[in-house]
ROLUM-761285 format. One record per residue: x negated, y, z negated of N, C-alpha, C in turn; chain; residue in three letters; residue number from 1. Coordinates in Angstrom, 3 decimals. Example, Ala and Ser with C-alpha at 12.3 -4.5 7.8 and 13.67 -1.06 7.14 Angstrom:
2
[r [-13.190, -5.690, -7.800], [-12.300, -4.500, -7.800], [-13.200, -3.300, -7.800], 'A', 'ALA', 1]
[r [-12.850, -2.250, -7.080], [-13.670, -1.060, -7.140], [-12.900, 0.030, -7.870], 'A', 'SER', 2]
This chain:
184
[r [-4.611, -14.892, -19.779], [-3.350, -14.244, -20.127], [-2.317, -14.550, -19.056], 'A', 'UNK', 1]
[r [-1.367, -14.703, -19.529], [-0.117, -14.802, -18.274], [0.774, -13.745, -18.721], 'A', 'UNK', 2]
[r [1.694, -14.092, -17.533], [2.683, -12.611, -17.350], [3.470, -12.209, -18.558], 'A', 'UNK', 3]
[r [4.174, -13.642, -19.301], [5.098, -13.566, -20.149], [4.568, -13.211, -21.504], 'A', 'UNK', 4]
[r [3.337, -12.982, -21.736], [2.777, -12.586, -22.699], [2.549, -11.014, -22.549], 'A', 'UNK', 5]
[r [3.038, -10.339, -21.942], [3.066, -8.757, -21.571], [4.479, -8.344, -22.172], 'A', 'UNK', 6]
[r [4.841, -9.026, -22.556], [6.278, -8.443, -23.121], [6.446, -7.167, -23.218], 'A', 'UNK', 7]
[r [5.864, -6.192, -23.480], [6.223, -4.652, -23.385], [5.997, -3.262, -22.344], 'A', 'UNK', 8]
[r [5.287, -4.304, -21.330], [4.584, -4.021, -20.078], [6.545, -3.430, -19.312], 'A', 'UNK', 9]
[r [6.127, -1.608, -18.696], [7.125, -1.309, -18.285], [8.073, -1.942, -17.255], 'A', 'UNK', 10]
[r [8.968, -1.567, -16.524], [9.787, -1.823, -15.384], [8.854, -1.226, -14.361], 'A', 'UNK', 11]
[r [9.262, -2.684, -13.067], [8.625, -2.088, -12.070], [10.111, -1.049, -10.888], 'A', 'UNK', 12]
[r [9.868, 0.130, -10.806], [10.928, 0.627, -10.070], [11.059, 0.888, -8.727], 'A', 'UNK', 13]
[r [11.665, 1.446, -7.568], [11.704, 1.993, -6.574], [12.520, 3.330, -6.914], 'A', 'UNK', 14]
[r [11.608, 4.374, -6.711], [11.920, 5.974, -7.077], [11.591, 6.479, -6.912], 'A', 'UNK', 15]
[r [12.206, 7.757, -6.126], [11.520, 9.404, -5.718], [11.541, 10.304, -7.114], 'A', 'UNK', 16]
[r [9.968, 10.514, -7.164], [9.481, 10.940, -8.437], [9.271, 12.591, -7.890], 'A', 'UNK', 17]
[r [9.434, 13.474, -8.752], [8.363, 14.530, -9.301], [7.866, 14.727, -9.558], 'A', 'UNK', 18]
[r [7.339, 14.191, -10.614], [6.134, 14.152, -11.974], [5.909, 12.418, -12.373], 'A', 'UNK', 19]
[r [4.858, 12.082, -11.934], [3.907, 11.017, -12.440], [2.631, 10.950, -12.452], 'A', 'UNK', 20]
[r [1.852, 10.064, -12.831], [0.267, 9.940, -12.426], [-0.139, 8.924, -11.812], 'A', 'UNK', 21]
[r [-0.614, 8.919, -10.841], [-1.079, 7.936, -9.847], [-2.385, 7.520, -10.865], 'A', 'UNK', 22]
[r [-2.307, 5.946, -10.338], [-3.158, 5.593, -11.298], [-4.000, 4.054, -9.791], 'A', 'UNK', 23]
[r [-5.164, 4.147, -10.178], [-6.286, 2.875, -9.912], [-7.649, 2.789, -10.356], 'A', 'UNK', 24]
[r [-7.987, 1.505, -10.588], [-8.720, 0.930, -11.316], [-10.061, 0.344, -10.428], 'A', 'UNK', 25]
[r [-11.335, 0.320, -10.616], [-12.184, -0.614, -10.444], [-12.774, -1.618, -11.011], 'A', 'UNK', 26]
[r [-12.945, -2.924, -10.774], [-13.139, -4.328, -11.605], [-14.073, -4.939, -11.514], 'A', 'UNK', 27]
[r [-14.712, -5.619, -11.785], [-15.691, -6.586, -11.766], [-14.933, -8.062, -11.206], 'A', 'UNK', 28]
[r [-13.490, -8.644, -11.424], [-13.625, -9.629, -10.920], [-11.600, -9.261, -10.043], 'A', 'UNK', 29]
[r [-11.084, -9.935, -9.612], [-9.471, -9.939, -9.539], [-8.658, -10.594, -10.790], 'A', 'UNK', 30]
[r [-9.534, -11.301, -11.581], [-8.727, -11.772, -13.266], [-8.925, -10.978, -13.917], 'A', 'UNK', 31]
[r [-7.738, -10.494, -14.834], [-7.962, -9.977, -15.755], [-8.506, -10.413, -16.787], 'A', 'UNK', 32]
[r [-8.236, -11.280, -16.977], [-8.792, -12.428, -18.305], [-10.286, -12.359, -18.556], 'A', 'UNK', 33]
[r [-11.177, -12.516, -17.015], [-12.208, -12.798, -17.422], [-13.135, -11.212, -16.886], 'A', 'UNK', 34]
[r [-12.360, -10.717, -15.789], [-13.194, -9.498, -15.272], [-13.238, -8.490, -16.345], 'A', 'UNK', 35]
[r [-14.118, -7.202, -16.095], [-14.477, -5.903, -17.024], [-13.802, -5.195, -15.989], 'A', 'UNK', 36]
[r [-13.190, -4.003, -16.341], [-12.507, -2.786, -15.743], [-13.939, -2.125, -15.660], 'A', 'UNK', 37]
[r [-14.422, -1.604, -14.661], [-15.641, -0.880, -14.243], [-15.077, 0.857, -14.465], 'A', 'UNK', 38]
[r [-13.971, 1.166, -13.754], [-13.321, 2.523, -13.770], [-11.942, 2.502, -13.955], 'A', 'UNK', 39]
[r [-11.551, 3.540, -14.447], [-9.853, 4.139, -14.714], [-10.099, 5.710, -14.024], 'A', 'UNK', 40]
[r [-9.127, 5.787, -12.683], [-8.913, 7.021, -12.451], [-7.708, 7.060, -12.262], 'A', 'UNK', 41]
[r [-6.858, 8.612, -12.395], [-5.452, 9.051, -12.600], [-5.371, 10.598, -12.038], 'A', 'UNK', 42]
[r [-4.409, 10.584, -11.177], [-4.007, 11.914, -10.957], [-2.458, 11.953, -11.123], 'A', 'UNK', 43]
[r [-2.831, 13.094, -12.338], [-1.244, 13.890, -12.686], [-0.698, 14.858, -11.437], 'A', 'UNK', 44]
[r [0.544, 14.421, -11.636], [1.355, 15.145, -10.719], [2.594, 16.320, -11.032], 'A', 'UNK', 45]
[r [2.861, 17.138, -10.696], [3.610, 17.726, -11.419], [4.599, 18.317, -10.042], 'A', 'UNK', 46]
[r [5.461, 18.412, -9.833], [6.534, 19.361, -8.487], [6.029, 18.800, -7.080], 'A', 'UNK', 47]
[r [5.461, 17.401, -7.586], [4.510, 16.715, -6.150], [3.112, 17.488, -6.007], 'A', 'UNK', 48]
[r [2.481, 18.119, -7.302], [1.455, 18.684, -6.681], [0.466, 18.097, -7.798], 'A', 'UNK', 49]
[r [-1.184, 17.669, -7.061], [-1.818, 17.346, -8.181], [-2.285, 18.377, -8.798], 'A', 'UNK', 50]
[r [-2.377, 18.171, -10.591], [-2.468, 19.245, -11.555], [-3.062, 18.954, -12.357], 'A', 'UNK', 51]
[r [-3.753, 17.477, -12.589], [-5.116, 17.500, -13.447], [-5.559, 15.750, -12.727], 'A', 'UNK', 52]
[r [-7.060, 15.653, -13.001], [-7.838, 14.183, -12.996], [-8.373, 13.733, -14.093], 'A', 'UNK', 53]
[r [-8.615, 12.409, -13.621], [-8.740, 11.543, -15.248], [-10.012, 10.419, -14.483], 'A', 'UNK', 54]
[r [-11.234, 10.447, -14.369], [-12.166, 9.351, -13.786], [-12.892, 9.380, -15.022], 'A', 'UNK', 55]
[r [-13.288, 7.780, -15.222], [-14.394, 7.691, -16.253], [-14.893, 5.979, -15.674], 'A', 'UNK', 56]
[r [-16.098, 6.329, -15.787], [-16.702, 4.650, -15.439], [-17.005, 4.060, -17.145], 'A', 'UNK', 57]
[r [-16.405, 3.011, -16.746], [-16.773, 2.200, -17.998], [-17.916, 0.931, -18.166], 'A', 'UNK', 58]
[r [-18.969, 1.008, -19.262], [-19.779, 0.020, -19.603], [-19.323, -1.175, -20.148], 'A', 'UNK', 59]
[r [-20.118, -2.208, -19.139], [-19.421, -3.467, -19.034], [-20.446, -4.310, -19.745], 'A', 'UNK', 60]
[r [-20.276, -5.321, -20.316], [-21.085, -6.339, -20.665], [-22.287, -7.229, -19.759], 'A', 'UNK', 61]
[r [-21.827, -7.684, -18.861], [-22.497, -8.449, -17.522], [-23.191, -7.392, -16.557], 'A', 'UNK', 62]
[r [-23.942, -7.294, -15.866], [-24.242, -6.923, -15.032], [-23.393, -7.091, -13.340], 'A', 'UNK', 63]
[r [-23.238, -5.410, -12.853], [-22.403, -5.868, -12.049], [-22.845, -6.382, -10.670], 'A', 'UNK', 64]
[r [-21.765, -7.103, -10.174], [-22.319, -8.177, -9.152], [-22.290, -7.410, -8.009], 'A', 'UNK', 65]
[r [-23.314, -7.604, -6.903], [-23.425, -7.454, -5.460], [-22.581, -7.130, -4.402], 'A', 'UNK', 66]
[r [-21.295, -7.933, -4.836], [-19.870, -7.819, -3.992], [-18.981, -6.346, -4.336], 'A', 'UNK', 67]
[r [-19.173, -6.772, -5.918], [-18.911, -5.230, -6.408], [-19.389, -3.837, -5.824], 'A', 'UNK', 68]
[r [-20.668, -3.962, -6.023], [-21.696, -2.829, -5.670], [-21.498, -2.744, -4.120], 'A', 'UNK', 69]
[r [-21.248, -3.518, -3.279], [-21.512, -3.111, -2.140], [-19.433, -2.593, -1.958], 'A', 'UNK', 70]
[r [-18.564, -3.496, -2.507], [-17.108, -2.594, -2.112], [-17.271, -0.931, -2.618], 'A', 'UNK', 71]
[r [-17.657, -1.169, -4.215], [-17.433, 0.282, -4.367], [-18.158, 1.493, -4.621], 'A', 'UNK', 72]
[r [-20.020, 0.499, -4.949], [-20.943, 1.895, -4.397], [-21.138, 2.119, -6.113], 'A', 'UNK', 73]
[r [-20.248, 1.387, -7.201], [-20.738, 1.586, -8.472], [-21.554, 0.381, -8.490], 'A', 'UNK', 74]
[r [-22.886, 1.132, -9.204], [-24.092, 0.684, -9.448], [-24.643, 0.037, -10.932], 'A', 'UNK', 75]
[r [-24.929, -1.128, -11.619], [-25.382, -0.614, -12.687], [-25.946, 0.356, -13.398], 'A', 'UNK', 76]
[r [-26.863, 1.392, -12.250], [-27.541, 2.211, -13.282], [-26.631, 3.108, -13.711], 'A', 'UNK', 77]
[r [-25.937, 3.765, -12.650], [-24.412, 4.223, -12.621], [-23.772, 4.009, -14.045], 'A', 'UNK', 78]
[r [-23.374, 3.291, -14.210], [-22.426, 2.750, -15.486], [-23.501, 2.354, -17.081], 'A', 'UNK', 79]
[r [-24.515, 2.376, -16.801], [-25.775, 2.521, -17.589], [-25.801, 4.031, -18.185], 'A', 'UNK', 80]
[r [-25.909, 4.863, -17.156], [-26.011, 6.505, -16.939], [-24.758, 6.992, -17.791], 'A', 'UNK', 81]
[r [-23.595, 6.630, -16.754], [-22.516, 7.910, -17.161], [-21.222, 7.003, -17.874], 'A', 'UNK', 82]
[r [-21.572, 5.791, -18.332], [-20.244, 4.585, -18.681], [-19.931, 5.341, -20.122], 'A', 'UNK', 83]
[r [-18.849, 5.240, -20.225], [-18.461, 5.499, -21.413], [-17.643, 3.844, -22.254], 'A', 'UNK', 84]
[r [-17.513, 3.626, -23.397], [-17.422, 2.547, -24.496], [-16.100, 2.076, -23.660], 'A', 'UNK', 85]
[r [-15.253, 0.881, -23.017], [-14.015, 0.866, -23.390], [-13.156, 0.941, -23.664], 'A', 'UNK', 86]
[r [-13.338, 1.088, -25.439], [-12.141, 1.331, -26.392], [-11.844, 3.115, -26.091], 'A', 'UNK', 87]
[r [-13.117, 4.298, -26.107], [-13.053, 5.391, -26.217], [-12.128, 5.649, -24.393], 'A', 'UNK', 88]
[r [-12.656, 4.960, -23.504], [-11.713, 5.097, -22.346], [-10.657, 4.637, -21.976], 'A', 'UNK', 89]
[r [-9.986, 3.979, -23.132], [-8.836, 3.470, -22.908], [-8.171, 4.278, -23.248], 'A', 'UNK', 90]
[r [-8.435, 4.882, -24.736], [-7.474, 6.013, -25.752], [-7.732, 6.936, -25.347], 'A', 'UNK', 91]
[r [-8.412, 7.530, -24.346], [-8.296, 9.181, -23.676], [-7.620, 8.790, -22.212], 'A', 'UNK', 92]
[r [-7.731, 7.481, -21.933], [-6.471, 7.392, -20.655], [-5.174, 7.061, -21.444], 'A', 'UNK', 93]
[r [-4.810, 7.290, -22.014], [-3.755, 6.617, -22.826], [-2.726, 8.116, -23.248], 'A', 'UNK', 94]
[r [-4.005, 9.103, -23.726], [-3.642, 10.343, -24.025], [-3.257, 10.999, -22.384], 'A', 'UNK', 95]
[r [-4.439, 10.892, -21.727], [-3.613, 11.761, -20.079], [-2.229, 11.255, -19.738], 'A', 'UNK', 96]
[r [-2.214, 9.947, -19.500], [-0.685, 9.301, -18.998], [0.371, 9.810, -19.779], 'A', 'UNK', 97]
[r [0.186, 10.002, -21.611], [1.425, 10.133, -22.049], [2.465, 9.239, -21.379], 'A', 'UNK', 98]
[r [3.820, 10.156, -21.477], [4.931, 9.121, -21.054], [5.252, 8.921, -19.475], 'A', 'UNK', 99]
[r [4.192, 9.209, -18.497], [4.325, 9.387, -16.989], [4.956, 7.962, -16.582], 'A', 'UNK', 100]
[r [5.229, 8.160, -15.761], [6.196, 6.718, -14.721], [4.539, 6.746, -13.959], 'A', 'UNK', 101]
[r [4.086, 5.817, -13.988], [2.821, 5.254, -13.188], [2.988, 5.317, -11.763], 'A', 'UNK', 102]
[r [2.538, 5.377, -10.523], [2.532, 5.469, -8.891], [1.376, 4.830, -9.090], 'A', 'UNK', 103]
[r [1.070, 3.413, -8.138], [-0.263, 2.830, -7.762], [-0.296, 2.246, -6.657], 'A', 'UNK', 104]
[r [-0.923, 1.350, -5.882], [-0.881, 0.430, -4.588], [-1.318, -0.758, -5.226], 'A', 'UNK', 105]
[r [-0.308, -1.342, -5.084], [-0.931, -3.364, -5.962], [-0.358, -2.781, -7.519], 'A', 'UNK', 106]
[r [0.223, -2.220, -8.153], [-0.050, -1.832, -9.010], [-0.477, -2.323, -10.484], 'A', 'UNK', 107]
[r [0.540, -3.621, -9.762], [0.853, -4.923, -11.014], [-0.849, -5.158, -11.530], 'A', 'UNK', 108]
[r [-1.609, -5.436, -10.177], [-2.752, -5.298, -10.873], [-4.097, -4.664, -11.672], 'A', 'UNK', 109]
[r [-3.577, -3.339, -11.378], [-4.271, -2.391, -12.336], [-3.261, -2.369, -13.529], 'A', 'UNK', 110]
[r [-1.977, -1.883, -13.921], [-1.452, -2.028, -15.128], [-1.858, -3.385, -15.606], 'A', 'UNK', 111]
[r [-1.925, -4.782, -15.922], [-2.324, -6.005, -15.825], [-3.256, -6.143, -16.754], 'A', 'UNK', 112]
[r [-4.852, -5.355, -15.805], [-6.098, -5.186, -16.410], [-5.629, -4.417, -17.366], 'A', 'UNK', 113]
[r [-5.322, -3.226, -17.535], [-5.237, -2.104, -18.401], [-4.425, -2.707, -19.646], 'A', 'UNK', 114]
[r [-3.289, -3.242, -19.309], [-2.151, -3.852, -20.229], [-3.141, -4.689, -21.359], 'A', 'UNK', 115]
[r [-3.661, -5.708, -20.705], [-4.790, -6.945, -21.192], [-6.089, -6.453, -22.578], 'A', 'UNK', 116]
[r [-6.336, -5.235, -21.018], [-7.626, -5.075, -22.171], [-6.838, -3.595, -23.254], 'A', 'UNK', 117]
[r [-5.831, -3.020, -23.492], [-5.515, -2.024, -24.469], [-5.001, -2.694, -25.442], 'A', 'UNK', 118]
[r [-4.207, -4.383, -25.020], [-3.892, -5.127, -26.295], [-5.355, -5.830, -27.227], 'A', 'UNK', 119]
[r [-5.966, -6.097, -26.065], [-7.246, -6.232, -27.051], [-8.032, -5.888, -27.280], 'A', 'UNK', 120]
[r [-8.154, -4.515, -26.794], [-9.149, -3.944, -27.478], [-8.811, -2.717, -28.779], 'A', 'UNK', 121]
[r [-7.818, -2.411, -28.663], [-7.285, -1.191, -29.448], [-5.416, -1.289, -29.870], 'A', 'UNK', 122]
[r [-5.290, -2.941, -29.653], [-4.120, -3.292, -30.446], [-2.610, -2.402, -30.183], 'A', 'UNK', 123]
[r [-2.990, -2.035, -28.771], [-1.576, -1.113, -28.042], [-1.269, -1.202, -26.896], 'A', 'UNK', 124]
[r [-0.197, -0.996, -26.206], [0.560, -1.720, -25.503], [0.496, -0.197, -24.225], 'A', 'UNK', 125]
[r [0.259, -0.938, -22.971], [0.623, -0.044, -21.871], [2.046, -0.205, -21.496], 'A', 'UNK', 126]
[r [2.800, 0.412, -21.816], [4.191, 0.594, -21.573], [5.338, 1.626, -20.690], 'A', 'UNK', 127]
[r [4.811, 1.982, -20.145], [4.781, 2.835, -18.787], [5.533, 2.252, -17.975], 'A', 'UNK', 128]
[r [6.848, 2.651, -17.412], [7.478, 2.342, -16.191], [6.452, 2.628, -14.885], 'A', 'UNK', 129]
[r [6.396, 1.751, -13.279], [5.888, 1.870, -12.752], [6.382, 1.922, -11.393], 'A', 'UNK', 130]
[r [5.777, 2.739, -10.620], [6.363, 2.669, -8.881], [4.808, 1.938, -8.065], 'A', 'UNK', 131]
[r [5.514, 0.847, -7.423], [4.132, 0.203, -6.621], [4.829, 0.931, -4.852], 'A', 'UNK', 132]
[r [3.897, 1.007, -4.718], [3.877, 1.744, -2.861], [3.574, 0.448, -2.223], 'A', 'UNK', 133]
[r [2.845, -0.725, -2.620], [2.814, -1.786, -1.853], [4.169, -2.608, -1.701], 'A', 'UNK', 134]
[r [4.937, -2.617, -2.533], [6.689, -3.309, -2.947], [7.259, -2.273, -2.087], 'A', 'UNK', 135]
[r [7.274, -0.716, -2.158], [8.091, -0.094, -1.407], [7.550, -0.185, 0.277], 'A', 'UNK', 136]
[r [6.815, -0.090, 0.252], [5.984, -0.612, 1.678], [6.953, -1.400, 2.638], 'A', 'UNK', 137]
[r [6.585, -2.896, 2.057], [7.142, -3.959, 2.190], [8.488, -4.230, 2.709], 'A', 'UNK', 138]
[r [9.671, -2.994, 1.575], [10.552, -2.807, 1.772], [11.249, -2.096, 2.868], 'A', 'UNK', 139]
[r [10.681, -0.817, 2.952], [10.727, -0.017, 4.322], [9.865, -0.036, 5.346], 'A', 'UNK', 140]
[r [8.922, -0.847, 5.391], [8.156, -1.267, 6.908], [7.904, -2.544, 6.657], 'A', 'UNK', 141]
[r [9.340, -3.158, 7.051], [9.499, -4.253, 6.951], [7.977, -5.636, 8.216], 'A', 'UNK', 142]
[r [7.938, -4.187, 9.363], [7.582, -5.277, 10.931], [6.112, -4.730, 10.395], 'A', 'UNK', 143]
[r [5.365, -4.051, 9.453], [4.237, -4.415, 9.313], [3.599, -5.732, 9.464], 'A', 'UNK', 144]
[r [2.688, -6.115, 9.807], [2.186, -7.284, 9.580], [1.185, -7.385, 8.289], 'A', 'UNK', 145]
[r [0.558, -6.619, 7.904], [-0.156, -6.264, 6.582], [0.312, -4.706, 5.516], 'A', 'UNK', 146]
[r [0.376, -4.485, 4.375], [1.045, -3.596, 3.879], [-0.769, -3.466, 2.629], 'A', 'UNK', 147]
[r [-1.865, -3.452, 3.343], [-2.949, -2.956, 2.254], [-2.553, -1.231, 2.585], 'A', 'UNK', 148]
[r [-3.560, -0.780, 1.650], [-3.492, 0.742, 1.699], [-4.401, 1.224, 3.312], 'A', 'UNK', 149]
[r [-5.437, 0.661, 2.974], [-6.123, 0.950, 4.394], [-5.126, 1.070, 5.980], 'A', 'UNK', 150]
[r [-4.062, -0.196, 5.895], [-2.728, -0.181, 6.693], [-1.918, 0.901, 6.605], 'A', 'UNK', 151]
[r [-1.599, 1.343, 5.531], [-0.735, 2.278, 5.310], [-1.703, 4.080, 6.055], 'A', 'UNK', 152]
[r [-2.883, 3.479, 5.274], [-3.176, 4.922, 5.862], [-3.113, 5.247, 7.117], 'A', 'UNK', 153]
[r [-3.418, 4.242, 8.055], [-3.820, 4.087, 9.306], [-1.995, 4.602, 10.283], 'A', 'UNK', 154]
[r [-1.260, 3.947, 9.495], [0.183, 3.974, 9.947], [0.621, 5.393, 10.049], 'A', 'UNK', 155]
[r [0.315, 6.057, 9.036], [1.074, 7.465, 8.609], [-0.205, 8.324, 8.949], 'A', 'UNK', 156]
[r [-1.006, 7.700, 9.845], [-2.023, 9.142, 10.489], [-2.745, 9.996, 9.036], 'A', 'UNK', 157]
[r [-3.573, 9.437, 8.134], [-3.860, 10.221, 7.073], [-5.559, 10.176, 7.176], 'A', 'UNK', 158]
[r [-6.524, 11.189, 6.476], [-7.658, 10.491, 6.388], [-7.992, 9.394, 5.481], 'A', 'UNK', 159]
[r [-9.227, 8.725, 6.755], [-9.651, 7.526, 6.115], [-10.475, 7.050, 5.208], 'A', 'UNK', 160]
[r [-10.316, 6.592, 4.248], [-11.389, 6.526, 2.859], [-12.649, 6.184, 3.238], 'A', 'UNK', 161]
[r [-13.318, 7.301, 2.428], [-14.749, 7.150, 3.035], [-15.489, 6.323, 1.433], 'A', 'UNK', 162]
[r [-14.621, 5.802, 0.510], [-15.809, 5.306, -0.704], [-14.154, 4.083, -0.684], 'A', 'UNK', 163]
[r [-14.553, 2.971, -1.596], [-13.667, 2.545, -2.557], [-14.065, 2.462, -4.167], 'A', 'UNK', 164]
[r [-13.472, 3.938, -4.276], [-13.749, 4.386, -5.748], [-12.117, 4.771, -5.956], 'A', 'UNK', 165]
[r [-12.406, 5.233, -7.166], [-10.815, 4.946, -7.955], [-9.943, 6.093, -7.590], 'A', 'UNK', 166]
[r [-10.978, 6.972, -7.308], [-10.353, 8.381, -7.871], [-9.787, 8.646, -6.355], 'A', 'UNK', 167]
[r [-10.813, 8.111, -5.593], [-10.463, 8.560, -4.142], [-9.234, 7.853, -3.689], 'A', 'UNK', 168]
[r [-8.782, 6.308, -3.964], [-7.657, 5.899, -3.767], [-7.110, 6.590, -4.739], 'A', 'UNK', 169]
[r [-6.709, 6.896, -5.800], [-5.875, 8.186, -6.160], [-4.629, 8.476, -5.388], 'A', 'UNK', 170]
[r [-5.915, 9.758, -4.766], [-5.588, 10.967, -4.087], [-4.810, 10.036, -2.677], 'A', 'UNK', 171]
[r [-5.511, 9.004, -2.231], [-4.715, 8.234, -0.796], [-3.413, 7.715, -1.193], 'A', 'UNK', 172]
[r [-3.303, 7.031, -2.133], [-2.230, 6.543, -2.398], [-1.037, 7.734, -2.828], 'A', 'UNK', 173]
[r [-1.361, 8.593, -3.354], [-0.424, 9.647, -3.942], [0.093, 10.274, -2.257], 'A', 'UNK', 174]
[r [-0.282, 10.349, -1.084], [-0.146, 10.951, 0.332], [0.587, 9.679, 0.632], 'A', 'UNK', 175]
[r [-0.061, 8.383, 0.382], [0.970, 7.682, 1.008], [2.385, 7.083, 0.725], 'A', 'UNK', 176]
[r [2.224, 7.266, -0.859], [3.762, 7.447, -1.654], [4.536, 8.586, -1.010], 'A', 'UNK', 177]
[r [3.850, 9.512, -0.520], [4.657, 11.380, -0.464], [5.461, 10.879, 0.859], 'A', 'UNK', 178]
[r [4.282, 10.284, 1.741], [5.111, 9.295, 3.091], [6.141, 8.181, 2.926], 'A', 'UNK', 179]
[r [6.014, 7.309, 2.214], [6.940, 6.530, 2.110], [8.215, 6.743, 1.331], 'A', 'UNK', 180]
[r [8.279, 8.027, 0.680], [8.909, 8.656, 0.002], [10.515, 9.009, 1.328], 'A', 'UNK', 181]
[r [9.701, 9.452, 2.168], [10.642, 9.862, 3.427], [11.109, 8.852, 3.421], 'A', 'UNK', 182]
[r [10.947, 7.705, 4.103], [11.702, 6.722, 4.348], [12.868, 5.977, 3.394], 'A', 'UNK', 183]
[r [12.966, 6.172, 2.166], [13.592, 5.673, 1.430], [14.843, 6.186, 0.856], 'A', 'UNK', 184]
């Protein structure tokens, strides 16, 4: 898939929000094309405060690889156990987001996956305006030398992620938007 085939894929913005849902993903590969989305987690936000979660691991076709398992600690039996279908976790993340303005880190590439696989699997379009914290990053800490989240956390004194699971960048990224929020 390439970019220009997303045609309905939202605006990416720079904006002090109130109400959105932080959103990240876990993958099997960095293509969308060919990787499986392993997880979708989301935290709603409401007056800047979180007010509901959205984690579901999803069952993948392939067995997941080693590199995987050791970044994020999801296991096959894991996703064997508690995976839910794809299609059924796309359309109950689809229902939490409603019309939210998205907050992510990288974001392009979790909307991307999500965008990819909701056109083909369930023939609908992720269309969601979005705020990336890695673009605003960039923008207001300019003399960073790296702008990952792990950087960011480290910068703004926050705790340090103890998994790379979805839900837990979440909750990091939503603290480090609330920070970079100041600056802008």
């Amino acid at each position: 898939m390439y970019k220009n085939t997303r045609i309905y894929k939202g605006q990416s913005l720079i904006k002090k929000l109130n109400n959105y849902t932080v959103l990240d993903i876990e993958t099997t590969s960095l293509d969308s094309f060919n990787g499986e989305i392993l997880e979708i987690s989301a935290i709603k936000v409401r007056d800047k405060k979180e007010v509901d979660t959205f984690s579901q691991l999803i069952k993948t076709r392939e067995d997941i690889g080693y590199f995987t398992t050791q970044l994020t600690g999801i296991t096959n039996e894991m996703v064997l156990r508690e995976g839910k279908e794809l299609t059924e976790v796309l359309y109950n993340f689809k229902d939490f987001l409603e019309n939210d303005i998205i907050v992510g880190h990288n974001v392009n590439f979790d909307i991307n996956f999500i965008y990819d696989n909701m056109k083909e699997n369930i023939n609908e379009y992720l269309t969601n305006d979005f705020v990336d914290t890695l673009r605003i990053s960039r923008k207001v800490l300019p003399n960073l030398k790296h702008h990952k989240l792990d950087t960011l956390i480290d910068y703004f004194n926050l705790t340090k992620r103890n998994e790379h699971r979805a839900l837990n960048d979440c909750v990091l990224t939503n603290q480090v938007y609330i920070e970079l929020e100041k600056l802008f």
